[in-house]
Phi, psi and omega in degrees: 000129173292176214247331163285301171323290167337291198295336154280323191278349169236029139288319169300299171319310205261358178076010187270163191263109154295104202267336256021023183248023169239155208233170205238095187256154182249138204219113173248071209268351162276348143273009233340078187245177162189155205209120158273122168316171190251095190357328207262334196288146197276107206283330202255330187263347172280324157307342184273338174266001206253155147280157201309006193253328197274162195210157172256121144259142185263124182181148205280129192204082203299352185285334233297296200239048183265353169299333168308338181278315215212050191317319211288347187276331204253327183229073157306129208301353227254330181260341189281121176281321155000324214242279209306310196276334180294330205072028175069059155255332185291127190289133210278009161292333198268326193306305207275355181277312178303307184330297203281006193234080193333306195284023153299163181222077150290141160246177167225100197230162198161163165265127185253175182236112189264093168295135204269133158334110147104017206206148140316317196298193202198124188238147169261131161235151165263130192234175193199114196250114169246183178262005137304350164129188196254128211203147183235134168282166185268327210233071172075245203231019181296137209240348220279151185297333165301344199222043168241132174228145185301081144299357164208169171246123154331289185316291212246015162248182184228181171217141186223167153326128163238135185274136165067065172281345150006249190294319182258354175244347198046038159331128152323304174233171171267031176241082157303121173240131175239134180256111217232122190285138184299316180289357169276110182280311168188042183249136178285329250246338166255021189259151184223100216265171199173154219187086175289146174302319196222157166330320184271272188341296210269355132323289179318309172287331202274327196270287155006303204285310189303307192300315177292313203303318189234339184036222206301329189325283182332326198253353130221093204232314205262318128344337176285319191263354154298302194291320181299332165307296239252351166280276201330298217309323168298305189297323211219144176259142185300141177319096216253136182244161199288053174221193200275356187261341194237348169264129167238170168280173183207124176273138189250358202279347173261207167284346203218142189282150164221165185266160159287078157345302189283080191332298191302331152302321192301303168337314218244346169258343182293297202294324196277007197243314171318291179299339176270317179310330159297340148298303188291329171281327181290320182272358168305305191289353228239286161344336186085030165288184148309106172287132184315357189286334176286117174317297150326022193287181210244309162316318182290323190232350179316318188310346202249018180266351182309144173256023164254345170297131213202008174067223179275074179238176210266144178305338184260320158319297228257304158338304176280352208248327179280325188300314225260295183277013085146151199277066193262154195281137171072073129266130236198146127209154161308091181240163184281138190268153203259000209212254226235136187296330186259006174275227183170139164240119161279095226276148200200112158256139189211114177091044191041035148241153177241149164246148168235126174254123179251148188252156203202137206280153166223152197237120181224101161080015166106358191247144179264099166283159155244165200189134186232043173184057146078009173086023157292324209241123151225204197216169175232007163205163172297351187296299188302329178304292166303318172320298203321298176314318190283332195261298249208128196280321171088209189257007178265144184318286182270164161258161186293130168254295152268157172249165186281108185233141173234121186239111177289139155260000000 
């Protein structure tokens, strides 16, 4: 069984919407490394190398092929050796067609930070990733073959993530990587750990190392669950989800609902449905229902049955978890803000940076809103926020798109 079979068969089980974006991960969690397979990979023979301690996760992981989309985000000119003797003349469609096209020869070279075998420290080197494998210079930033040495073998390795290399390797940054040989199980001491400045960088090296590794493999990989939509795509009508493509307007005022066509119509029942409702919440209060003013309103808590909410957890939790399900634009999630008890923050990624916007209550006419740009836009539950953010970008970089999902099995 592969490793794309499975991840459907505990989309079924688990009642999630096959988006193709969920993935089968290897969790190494006494080395803290992790890697999402690669959909063609054999689930039982990546199990045989791993130890009793390492575990398979099941979890959405919107990057896996997003350099096809969006090559020029993964292979920045500054590292591509290609791009430097061209001057960035190669267009990055043609960049990633030289990737995938074995007999080509592209690197990727920069400076990393190498933890030396068998020692704590950590030496900055200029390193150079071909598909013979991964090399470091002896002599400043010099290619001539003496003063090139081998630090990993490609064939027979995987390359992962590493969480907190901090606290647990005493890495220069967290932003950590490892080439870690399938026969090494849970000795550190054969792990070959490297340590990037920045997020895009060590994204770049991780997806470069895949690209050499599996070539057109990859690419149709990434093909597969397209073509297969588009045969269903006779049959069955599709799963419709929370985006610009699938919320319409709908008049409801007759026997029968119909959609609006017309914006300027649509426009003109949004406001007038606005407007009733607020009458209607006001003669409630008036009447001795509960006021929204009550910690128990139904506005106040309604948000956490959502599967973008994610409570109290910590701004470096809410980091790692967009990171983890891979750093793509408008992937989100909701949390309770850690500074002030009656906000919420909305954590965002963008352009492979995350932003935190914090939302924050306004009080109108005795009703309590939320409003994340000074109370111009507000809402009367997070529910509405979000819907809003997903159609409209608003004062955030992006509109929200994916959310951040944790699926118990």
């Amino acid at each position: 069984m592969t490793a794309r079979d499975l991840c459907q068969l505990l989309v079924y089980k688990s009642h999630c919407v096959d988006d193709s974006s969920w993935s089968l991960v290897e969790y190494h969690p006494h080395l803290g490394l992790d890697r999402s397979l690669e959909d063609h990979e054999h689930v039982v023979q990546v199990q045989s190398t791993m130890a009793s301690e390492s575990k398979f996760v099941f979890r959405k992981n919107y990057a896996k092929y997003e350099f096809f989309k969006n090559p020029a985000n993964f292979f920045p000119e500054q590292i591509v050796a290609w791009c430097q003797e061209t001057n960035g003349s190669i267009p990055p469609s043609q960049l990633l067609q030289n990737f995938l096209n074995s007999s080509s020869c592209p690197e990727i070279q920069g400076f990393l930070h190498v933890k030396e075998l068998g020692r704590k420290s950590w030496k900055k080197q200029y390193v150079f990733l071909r598909r013979s494998g991964l090399y470091c210079s002896t002599k400043g930033n010099s290619k001539e073959p003496r003063h090139l040495q081998l630090l990993a073998d490609l064939e027979d390795s995987n390359i992962f993530s590493v969480i907190t290399s901090k606290k647990l390797y005493s890495a220069p940054t967290d932003f950590g990587f490892c080439i870690k040989p399938n026969k090494a199980r849970n000795e550190t001491k054969e792990l070959r750990l490297l340590c990037a400045e920045d997020e895009q960088s060590r994204t770049c090296w991780i997806t470069v190392f895949r690209v050499f590794k599996y070539g057109i493999l990859l690419y149709q990989n990434y093909k597969i669950p397209q073509q297969g939509k588009s045969l269903l795509s006779h049959f069955i009508t599709p799963v419709r989800s929370v985006s610009e493509n699938s919320l319409v307007a709908m008049d409801f005022s007759g026997r029968i609902g119909r959609v609006i066509d017309n914006p300027v119509e649509a426009q003109s029942a949004a406001m007038e449905e606005g407007h009733a409702w607020r009458k209607r919440s006001q003669r409630m209060n008036i009447l001795g229902s509960p006021s929204p003013l009550h910690p128990n309103a139904l506005n106040s808590v309604i948000h956490r049955t959502q599967p973008w909410f994610h409570g109290r957890i910590a701004r470096e939790d809410s980091h790692r978890m967009i990171i983890q399900q891979g750093l793509v634009d408008g992937i989100f999630l909701l949390r309770d803000s850690q500074s002030n008890p009656k906000a919420f923050v909305l954590t965002l990624c963008h352009h492979q940076k995350i932003k935190h916007f914090q939302i924050l209550p306004c009080e109108e006419d005795g009703q309590i809103f939320f409003s994340l740009d000074d109370g111009s836009t507000k809402f009367t539950d997070l529910i509405q926020l979000v819907e809003f953010y997903q159609l409209n970008r608003g004062v955030l970089p992006c509109k929200l798109k994916h959310h951040c999902t944790i699926v118990a099995l």
